[in-house]
Residue, then its C-alpha position, 0 to 999 in steps of 0.5 A: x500500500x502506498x504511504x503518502x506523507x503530506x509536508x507542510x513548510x511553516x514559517x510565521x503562520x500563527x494566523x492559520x496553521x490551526x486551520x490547516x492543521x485541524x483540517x489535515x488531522x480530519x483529512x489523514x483520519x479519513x484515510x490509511x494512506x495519508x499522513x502529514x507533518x508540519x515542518x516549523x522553519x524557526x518560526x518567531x511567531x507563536x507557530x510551534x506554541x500551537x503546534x504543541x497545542x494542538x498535539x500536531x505532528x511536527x519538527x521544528x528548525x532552530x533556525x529560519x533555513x529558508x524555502x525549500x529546506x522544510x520539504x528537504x526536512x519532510x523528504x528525509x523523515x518520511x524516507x526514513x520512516x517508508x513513506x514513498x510519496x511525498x506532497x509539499x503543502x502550504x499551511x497558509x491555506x492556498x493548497x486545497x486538499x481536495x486537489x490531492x487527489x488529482x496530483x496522485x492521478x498521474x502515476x506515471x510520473x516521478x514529480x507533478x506539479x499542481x498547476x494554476x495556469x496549465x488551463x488557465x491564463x496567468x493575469x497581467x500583473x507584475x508577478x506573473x510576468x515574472x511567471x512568464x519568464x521563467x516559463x519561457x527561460x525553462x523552455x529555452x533551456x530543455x525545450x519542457x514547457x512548465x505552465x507554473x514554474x513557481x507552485x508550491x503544491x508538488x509531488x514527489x511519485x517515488x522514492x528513487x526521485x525523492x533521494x534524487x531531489x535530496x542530492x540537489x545543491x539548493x535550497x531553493x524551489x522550483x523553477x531553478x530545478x527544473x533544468x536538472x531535473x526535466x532530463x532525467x524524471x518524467x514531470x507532468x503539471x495538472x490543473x489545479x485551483x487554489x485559494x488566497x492566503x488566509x494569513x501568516x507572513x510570506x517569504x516574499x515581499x516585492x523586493x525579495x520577489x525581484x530578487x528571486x526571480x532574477x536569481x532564478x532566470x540566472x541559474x536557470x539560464x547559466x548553470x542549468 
């Protein structure tokens, strides 16, 4: 039987990791196949206190790592404790669970990638230029058109892929990946909805969203 273990990065989210955690606990009740773990990247927030409260299935950095390094975190447990697919999920109540079930559809691939524009059109903002970017730069460097290069909701098919993307030098997510990846694992985006934050602190302000994205199309372009 497969063991499907839901990672859930948590960084600041005092505002909403008790509603996510609540509905994770119904949702992994319902099923013998799923379980999850919150991974509490040094939180200054009251997160871990609620955690604790909560009796929730967590671990907790002693340090903020950065994105990318909780679902490392996660990776590493669940391989040590036979799981053999694993999903990243946010806690700030973007991700819906009820997307699960697509992502676990695709059983022919070693990564698949929760799309919010794989059917849908990106919106004329300054962020999804940015999008659109790094779509077009992903594409130029393997000739695999990624539709939503910076999802968060990802899974992870297989152990063997799973030890793979623990080899990788980073602690960044995608798309900087992309290029190592796309040319030795099979990767398929399926559409997905999401939600809007419902509350806790992003990674991401607009200056460290710039940076990101040039950074990105940096290593996509010359070190890919």
């Amino acid at each position: 039987m497969d063991r499907i273990l839901i990672i859930v990065p948590a960084y600041n989210e005092q505002d909403v990791i008790e509603s996510t955690v609540t509905k994770l606990k119904s949702f992994c009740a319902s099923s013998t196949q799923f379980d999850y773990l919150v991974i509490d990247d040094g939180s200054t927030d009251e997160t871990k206190s609620i955690l604790k409260r909560l009796d929730a299935n967590y671990l907790s950095h002693p340090i903020n790592l950065g994105i990318g390094e909780p679902f490392k975190t996660g990776i590493k447990y669940g391989l040590d404790h036979n799981y053999n697919r694993f999903i990243n999920f946010d806690a700030d109540g973007q991700h819906r669970l009820d997307n699960l079930g697509k992502l676990l559809t695709l059983e022919d691939a070693d990564y698949v990638v929760g799309s919010r524009f794989l059917e849908n059109k990106k919106p004329k903002s300054a962020r999804m230029l940015g999008s659109r970017i790094l779509t077009r730069a992903i594409k130029f460097k393997t000739g695999v058109y990624i539709a939503d290069p910076t999802s968060g909701l990802l899974l992870i098919n297989n152990r063997q892929f799973a030890k793979f993307y623990l080899s990788l030098a980073s602690n960044k997510p995608e798309p900087s990946l992309y290029p190592k990846i796309v040319n030795q694992f099979k990767v398929r985006e399926i559409q997905v909805e999401m939600n809007d934050r419902e509350g806790g602190d992003s990674y991401f302000n607009m200056y460290s969203s710039i940076h990101f994205m040039l950074e990105q199309l940096f290593m996509i372009i010359l070190k890919g």
